[in-house]
Structure formats: C-alpha cells, structure tokens
N, CA, C and O atoms as a Tinker XYZ file with bonds, in Angstrom:
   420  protein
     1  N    121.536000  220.283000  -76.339000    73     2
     2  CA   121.767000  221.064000  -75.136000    64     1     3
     3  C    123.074000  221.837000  -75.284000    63     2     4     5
     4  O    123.986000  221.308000  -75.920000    81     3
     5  N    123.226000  222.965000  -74.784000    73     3     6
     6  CA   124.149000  223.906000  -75.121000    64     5     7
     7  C    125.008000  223.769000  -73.615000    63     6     8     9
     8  O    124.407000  223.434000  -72.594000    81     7
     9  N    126.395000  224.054000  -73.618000    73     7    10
    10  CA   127.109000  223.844000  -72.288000    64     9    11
    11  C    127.944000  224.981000  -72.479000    63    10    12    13
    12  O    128.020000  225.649000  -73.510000    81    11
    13  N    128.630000  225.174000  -71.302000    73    11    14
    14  CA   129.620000  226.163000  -71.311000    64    13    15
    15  C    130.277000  225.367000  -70.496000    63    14    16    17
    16  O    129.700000  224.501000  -69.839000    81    15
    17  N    131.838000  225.621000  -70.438000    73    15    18
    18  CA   133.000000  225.553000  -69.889000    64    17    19
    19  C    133.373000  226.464000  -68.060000    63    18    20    21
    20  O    133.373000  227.653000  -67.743000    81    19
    21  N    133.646000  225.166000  -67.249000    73    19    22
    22  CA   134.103000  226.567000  -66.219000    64    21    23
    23  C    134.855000  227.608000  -66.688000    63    22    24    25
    24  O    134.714000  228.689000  -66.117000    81    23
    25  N    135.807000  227.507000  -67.821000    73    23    26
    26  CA   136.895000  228.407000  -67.996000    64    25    27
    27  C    135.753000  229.932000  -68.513000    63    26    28    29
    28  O    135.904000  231.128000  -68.266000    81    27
    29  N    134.753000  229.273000  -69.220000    73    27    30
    30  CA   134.238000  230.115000  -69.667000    64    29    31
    31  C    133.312000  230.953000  -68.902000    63    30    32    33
    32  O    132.988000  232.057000  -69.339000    81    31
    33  N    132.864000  230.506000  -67.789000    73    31    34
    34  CA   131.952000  230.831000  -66.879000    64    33    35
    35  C    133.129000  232.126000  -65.989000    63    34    36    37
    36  O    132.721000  233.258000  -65.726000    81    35
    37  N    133.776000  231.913000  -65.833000    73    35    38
    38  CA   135.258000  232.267000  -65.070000    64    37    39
    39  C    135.347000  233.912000  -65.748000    63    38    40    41
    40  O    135.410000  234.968000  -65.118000    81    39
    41  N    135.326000  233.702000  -67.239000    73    39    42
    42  CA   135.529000  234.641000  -68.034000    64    41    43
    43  C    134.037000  235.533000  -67.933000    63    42    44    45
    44  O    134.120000  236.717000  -68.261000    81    43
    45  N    133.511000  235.333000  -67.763000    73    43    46
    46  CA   131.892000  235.824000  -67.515000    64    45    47
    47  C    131.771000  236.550000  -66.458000    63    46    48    49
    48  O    131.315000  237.691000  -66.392000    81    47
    49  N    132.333000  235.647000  -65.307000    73    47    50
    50  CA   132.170000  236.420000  -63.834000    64    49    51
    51  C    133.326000  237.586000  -63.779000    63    50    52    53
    52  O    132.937000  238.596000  -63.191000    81    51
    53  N    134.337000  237.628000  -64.154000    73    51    54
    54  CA   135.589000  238.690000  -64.340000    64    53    55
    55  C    135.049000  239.463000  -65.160000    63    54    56    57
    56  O    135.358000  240.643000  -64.992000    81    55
    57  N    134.085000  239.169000  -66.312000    73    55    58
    58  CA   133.546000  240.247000  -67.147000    64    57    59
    59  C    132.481000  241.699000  -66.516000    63    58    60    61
    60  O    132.396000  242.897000  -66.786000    81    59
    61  N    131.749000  240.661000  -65.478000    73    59    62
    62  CA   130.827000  241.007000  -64.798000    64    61    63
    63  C    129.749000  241.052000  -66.018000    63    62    64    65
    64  O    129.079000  242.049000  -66.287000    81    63
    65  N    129.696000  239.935000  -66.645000    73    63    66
    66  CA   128.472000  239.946000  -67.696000    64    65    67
    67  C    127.125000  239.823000  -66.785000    63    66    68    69
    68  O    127.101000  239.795000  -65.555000    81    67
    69  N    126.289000  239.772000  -67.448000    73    67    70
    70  CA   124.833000  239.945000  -66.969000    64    69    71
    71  C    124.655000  238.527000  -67.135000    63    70    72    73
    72  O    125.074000  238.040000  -68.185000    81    71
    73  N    124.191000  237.893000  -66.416000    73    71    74
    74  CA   123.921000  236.154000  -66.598000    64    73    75
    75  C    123.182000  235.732000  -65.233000    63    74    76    77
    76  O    123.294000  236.227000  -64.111000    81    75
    77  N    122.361000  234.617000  -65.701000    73    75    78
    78  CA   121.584000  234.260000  -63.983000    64    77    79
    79  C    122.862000  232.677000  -63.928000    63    78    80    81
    80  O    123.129000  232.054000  -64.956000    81    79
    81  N    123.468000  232.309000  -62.534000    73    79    82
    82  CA   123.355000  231.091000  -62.314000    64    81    83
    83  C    122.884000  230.419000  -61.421000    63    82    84    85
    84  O    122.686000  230.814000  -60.272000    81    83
    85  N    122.606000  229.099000  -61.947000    73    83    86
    86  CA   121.425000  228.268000  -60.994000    64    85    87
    87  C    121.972000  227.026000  -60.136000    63    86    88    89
    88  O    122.061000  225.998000  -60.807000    81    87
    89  N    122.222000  226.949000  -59.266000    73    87    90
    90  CA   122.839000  225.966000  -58.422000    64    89    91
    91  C    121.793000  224.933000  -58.418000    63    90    92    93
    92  O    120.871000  225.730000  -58.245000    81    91
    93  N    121.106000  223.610000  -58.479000    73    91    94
    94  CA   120.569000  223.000000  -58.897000    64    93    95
    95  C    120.748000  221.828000  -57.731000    63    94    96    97
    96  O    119.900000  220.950000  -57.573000    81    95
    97  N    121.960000  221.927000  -56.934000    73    95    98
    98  CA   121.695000  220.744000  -56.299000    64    97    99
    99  C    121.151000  220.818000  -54.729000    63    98   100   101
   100  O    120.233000  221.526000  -54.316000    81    99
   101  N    121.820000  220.059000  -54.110000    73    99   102
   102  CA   120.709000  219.966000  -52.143000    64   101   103
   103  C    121.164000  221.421000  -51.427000    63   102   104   105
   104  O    122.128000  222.135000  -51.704000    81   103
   105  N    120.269000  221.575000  -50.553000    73   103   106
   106  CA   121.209000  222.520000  -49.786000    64   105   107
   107  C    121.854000  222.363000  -48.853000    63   106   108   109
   108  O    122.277000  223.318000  -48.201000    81   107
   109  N    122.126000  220.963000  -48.509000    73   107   110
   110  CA   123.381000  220.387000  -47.862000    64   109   111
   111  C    124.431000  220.372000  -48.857000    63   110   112   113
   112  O    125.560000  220.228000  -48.388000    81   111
   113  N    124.327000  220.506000  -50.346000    73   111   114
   114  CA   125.700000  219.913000  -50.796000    64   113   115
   115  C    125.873000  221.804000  -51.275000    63   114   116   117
   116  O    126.961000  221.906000  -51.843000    81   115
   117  N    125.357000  222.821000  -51.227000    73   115   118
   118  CA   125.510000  224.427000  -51.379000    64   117   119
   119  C    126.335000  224.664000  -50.062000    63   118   120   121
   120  O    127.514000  224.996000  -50.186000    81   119
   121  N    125.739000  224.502000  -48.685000    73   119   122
   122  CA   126.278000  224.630000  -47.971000    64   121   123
   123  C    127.601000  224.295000  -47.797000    63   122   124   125
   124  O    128.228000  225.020000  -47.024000    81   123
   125  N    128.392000  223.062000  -48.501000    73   123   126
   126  CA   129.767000  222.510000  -48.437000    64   125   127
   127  C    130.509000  223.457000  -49.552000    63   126   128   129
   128  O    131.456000  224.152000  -49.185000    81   127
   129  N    130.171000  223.475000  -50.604000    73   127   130
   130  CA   130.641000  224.632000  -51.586000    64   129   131
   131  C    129.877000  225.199000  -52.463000    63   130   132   133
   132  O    129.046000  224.485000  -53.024000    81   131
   133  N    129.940000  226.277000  -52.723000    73   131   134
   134  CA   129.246000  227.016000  -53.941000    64   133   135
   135  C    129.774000  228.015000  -54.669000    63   134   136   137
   136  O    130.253000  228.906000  -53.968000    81   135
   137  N    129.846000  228.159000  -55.691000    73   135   138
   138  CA   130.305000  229.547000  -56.661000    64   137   139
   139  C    129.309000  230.635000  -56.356000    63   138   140   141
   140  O    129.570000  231.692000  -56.930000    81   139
   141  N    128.341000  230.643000  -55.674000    73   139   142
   142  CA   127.737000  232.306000  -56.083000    64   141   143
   143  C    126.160000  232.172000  -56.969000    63   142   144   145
   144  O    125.466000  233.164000  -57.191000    81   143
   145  N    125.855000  231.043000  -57.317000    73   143   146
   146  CA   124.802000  230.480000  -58.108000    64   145   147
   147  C    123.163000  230.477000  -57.129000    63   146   148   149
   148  O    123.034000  229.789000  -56.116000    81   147
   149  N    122.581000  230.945000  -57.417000    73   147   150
   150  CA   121.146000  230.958000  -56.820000    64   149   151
   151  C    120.537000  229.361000  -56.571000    63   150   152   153
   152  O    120.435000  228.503000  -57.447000    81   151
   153  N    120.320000  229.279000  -55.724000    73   151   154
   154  CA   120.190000  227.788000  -55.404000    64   153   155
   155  C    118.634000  227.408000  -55.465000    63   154   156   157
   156  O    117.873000  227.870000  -54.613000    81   155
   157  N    118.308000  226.816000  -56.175000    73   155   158
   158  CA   116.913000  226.008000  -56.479000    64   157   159
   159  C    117.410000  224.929000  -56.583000    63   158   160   161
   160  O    118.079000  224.660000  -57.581000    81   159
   161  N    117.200000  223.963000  -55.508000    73   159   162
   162  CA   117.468000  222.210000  -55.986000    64   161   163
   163  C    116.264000  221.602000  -57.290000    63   162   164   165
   164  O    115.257000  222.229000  -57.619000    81   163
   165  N    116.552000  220.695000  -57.684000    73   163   166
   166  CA   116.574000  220.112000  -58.674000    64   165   167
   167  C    114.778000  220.238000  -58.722000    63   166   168   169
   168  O    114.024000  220.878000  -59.454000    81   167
   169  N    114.507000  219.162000  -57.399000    73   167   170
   170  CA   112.998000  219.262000  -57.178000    64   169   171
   171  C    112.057000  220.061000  -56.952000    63   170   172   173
   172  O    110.892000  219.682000  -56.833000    81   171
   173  N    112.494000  221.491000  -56.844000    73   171   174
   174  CA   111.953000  222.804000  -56.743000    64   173   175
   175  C    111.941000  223.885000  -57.695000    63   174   176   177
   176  O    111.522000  225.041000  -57.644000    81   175
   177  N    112.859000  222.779000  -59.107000    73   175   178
   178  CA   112.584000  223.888000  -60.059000    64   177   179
   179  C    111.483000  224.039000  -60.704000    63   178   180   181
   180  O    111.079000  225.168000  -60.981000    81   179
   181  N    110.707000  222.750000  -61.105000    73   179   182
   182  CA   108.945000  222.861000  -61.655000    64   181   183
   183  C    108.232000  224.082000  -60.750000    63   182   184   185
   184  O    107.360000  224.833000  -61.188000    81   183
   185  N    108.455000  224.097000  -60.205000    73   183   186
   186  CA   107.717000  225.018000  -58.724000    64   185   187
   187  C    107.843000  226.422000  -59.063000    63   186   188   189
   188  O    106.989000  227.294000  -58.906000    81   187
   189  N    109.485000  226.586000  -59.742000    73   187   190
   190  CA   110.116000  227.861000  -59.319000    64   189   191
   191  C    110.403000  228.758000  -60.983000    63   190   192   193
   192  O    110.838000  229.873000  -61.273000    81   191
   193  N    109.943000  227.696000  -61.700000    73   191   194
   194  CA   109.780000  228.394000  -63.163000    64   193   195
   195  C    110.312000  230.002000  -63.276000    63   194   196   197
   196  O    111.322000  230.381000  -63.869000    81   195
   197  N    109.375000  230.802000  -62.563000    73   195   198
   198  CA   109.250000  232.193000  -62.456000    64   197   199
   199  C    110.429000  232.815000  -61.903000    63   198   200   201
   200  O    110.491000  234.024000  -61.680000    81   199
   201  N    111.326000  232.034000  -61.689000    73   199   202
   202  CA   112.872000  232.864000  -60.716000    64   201   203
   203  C    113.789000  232.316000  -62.192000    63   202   204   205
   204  O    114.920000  232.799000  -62.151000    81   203
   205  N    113.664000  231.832000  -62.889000    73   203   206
   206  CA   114.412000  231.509000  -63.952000    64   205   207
   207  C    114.119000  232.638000  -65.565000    63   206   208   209
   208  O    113.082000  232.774000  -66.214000    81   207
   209  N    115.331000  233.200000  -65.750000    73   207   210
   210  CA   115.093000  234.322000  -66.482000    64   209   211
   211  C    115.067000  233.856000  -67.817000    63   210   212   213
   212  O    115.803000  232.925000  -68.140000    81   211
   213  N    114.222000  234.452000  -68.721000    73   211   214
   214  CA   114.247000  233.932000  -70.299000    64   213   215
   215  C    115.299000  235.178000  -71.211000    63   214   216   217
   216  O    116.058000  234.876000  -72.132000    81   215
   217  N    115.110000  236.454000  -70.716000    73   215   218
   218  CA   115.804000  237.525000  -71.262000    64   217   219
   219  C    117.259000  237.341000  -71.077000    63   218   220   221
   220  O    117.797000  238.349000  -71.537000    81   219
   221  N    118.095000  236.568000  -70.643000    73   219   222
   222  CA   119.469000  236.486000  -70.533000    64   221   223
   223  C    120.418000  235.131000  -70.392000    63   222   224   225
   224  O    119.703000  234.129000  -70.420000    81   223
   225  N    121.678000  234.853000  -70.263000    73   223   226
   226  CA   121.945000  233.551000  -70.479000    64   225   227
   227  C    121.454000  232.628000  -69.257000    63   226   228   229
   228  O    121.510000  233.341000  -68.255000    81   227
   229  N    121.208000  231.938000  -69.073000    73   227   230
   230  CA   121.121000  231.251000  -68.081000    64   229   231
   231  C    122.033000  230.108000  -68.011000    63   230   232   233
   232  O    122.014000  229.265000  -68.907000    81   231
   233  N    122.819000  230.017000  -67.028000    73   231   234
   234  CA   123.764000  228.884000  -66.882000    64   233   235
   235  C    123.355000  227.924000  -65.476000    63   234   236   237
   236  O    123.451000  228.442000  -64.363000    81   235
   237  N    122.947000  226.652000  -65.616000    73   235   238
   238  CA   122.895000  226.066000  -64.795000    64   237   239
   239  C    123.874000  224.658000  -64.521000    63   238   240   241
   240  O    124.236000  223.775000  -65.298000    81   239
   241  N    124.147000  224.893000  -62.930000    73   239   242
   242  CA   125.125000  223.896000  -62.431000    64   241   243
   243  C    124.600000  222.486000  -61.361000    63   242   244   245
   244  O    123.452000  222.187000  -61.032000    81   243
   245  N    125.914000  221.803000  -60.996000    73   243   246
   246  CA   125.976000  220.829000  -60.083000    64   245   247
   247  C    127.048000  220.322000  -59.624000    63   246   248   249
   248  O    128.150000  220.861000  -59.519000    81   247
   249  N    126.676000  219.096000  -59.297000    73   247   250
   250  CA   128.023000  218.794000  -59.052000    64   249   251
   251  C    128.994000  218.276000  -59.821000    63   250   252   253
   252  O    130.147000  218.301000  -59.392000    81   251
   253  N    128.775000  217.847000  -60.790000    73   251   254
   254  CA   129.542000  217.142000  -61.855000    64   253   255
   255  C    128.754000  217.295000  -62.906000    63   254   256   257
   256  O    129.331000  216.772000  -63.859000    81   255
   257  N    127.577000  217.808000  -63.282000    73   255   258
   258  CA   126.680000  218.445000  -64.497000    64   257   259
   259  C    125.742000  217.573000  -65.085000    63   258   260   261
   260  O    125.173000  217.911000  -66.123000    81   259
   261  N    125.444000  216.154000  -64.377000    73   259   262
   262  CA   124.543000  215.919000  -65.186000    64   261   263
   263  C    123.274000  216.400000  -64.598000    63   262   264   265
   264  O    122.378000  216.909000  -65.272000    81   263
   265  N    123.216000  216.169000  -62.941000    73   263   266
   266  CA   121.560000  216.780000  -62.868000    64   265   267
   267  C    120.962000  218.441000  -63.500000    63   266   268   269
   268  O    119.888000  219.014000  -63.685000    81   267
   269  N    122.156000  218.657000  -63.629000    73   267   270
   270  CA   122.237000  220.661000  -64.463000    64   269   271
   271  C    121.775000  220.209000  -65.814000    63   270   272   273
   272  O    120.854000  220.683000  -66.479000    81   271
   273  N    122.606000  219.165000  -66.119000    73   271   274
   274  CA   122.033000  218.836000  -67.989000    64   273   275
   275  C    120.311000  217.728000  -67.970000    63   274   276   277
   276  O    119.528000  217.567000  -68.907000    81   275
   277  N    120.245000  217.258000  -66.793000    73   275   278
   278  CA   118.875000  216.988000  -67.273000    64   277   279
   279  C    117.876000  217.998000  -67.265000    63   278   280   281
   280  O    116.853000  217.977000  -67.950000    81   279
   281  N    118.301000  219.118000  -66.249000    73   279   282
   282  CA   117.274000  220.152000  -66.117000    64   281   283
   283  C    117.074000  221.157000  -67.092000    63   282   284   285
   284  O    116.099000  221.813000  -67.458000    81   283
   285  N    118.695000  221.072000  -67.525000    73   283   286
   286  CA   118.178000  221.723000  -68.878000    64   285   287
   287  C    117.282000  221.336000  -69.987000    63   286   288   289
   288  O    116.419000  221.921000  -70.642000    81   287
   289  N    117.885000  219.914000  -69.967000    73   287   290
   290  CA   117.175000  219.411000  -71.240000    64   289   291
   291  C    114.854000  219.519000  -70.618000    63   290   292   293
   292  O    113.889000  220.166000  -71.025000    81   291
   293  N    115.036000  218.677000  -69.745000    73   291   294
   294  CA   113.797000  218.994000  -69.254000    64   293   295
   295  C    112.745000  220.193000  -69.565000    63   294   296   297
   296  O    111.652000  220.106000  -70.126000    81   295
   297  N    113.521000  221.552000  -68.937000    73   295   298
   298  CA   113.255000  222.864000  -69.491000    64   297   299
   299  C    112.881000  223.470000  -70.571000    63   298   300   301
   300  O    111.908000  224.210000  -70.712000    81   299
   301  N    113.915000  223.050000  -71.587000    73   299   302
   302  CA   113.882000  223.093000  -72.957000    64   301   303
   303  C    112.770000  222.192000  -73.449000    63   302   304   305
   304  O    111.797000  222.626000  -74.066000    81   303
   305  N    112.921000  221.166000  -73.206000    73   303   306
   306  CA   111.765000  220.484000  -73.446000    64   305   307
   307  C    110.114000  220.494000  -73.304000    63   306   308   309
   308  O    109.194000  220.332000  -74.107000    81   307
   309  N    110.216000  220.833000  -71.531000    73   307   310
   310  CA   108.947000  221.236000  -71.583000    64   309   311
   311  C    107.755000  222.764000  -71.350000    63   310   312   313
   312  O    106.529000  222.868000  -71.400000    81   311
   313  N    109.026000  223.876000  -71.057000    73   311   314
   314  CA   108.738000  225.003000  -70.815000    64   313   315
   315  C    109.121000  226.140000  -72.291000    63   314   316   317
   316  O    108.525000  227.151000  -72.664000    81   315
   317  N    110.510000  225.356000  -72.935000    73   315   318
   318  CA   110.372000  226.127000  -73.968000    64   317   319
   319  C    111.623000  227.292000  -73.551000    63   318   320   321
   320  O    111.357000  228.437000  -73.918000    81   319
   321  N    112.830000  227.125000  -72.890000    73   319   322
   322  CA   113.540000  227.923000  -72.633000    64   321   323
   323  C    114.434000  227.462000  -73.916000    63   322   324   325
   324  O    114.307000  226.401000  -74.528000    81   323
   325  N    115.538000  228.697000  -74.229000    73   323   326
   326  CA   115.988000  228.671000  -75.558000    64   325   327
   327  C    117.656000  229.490000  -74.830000    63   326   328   329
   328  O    118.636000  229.855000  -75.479000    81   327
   329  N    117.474000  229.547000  -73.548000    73   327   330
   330  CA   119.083000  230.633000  -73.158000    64   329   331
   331  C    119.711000  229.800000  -72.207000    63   330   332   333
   332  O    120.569000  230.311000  -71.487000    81   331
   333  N    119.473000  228.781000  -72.099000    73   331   334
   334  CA   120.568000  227.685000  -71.091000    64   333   335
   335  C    121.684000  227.155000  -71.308000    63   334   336   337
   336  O    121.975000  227.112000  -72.503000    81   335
   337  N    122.342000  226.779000  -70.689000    73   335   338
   338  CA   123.480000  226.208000  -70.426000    64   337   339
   339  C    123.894000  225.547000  -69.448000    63   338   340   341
   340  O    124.000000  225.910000  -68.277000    81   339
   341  N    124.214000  224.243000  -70.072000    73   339   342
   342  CA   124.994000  223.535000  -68.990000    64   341   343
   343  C    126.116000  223.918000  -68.474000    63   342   344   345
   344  O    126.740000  224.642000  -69.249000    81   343
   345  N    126.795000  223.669000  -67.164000    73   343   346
   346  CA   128.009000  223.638000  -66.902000    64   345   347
   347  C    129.009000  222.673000  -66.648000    63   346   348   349
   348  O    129.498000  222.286000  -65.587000    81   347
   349  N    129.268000  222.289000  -68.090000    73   347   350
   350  CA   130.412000  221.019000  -68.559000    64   349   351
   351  C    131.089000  220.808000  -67.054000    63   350   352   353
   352  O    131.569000  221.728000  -66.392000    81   351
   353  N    131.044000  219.691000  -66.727000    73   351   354
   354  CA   131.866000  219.301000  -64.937000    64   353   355
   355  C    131.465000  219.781000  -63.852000    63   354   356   357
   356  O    131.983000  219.473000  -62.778000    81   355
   357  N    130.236000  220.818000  -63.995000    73   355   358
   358  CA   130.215000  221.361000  -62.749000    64   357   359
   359  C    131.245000  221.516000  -61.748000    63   358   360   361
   360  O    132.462000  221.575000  -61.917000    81   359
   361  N    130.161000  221.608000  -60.020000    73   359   362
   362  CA   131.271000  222.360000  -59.354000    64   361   363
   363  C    132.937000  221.552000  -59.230000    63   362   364   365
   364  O    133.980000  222.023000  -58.777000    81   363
   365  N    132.681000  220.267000  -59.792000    73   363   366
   366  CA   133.763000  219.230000  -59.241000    64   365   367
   367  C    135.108000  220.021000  -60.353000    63   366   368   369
   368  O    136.211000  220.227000  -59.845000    81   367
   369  N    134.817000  220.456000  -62.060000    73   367   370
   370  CA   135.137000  220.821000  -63.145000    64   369   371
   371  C    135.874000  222.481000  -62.564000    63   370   372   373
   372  O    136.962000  222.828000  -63.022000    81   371
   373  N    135.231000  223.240000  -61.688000    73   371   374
   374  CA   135.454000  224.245000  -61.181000    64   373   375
   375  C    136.659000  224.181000  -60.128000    63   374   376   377
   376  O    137.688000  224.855000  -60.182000    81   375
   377  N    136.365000  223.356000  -59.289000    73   375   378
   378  CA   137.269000  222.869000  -58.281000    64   377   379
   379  C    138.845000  222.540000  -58.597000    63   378   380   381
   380  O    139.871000  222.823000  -57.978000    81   379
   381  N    138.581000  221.739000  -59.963000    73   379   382
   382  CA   139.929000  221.494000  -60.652000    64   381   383
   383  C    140.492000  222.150000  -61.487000    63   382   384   385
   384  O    141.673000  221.933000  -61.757000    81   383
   385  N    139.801000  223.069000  -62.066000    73   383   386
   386  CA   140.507000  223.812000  -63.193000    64   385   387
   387  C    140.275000  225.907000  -62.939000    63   386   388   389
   388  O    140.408000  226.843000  -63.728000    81   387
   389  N    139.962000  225.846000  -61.725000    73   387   390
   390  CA   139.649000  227.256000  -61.225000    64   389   391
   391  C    140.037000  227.653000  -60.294000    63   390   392   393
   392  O    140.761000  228.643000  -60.188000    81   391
   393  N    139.603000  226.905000  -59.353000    73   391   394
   394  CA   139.658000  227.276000  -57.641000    64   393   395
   395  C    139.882000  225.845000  -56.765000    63   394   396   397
   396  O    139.034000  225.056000  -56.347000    81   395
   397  N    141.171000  225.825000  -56.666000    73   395   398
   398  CA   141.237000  224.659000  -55.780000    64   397   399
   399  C    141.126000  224.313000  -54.163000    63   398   400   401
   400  O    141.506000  223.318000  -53.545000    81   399
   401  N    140.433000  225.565000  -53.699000    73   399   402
   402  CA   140.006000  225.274000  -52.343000    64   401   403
   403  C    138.756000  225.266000  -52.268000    63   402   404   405
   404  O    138.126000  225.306000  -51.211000    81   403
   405  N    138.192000  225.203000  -53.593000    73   403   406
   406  CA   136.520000  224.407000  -53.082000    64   405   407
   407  C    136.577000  222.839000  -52.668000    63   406   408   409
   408  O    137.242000  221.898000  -53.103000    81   407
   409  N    135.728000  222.939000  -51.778000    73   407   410
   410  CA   136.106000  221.494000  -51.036000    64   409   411
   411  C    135.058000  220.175000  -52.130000    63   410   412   413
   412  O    133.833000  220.088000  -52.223000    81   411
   413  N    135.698000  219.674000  -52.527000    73   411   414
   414  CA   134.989000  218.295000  -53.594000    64   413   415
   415  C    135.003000  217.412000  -52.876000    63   414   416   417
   416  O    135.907000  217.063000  -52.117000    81   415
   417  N    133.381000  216.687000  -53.149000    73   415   418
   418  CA   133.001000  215.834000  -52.495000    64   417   419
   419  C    132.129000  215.067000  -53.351000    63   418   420
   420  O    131.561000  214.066000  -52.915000    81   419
C-alpha cells in the first residue's frame, strides 16, 4: 500500500495539483472536522466505486489512517485500483503537524 504524508498532501493542495480526496469516515465525525475531502464513509464505498477516479492520484483519509489503509488495501485488492494512497495519520496527523485548530477527537 502506498501512503503519503500530511506534509505532502499540504504540498499538493498549495500546488493546486489535480488529485481526488476521499474522506472515508462517519458523517458525524466530517461534520466535527474535515480538510476538504469528498466524503464517502467507509460502508458506502462498495456502493460508490464510480465516484472514485482511476485517471489521477487518489488519496484517501481518516481519522488516524487505518480505516483509509484498509480501504485501500481492499480496493486494490478487489477492484484493481493502482493510484491510491493512504494518508499516513490522517486527520489526527494533520491536526498536529498542519493545522492546529482542527478540533481532534
């Protein structure tokens, strides 16, 4: 599984690179904080295949990255995506080393 760094994600969004991100967790825990990430919870991504882009990077998050890294791996595994990325710490990783008024919980 391939990951990226908030620092690096950081550098992406200031770039204004072309990239999808996927917010992955409840939409009670989006509602408390979010970076900007398209929100499909975890259990709605089998469903939602078709909102997930193959032509560009795809970076998917959470709250601390593992439900982002099972979905990747999942993905990869069973759909065959090849442009993902985890996001090493998720939003908690963001919170501390980016933006410290996202509220962590």
């Amino acid at each position: 599984m391939k990951e990226i760094t908030v620092l690096e994600l950081k550098q992406l969004k200031d770039a204004n690179a072309d990239f999808q991100l996927i917010d992955v967790r409840e939409p009670h825990e989006y509602e408390l904080c979010n970076i900007g990430g398209e929100l499909i919870p975890q259990a709605d991504v089998p469903h939602n295949l078709d909102k997930i882009s193959r032509d560009k990077k795809v970076i998917v998050q959470c709250r601390s990255g593992s439900r982002s890294g099972n979905m990747v791996n999942w993905l990869e595994k069973n759909h065959g995506f090849t442009n993902l990325y985890n996001l090493k710490g998720g939003i908690l990783a963001w919170a501390d080393q980016i933006d410290p008024s996202i509220q962590k919980y």
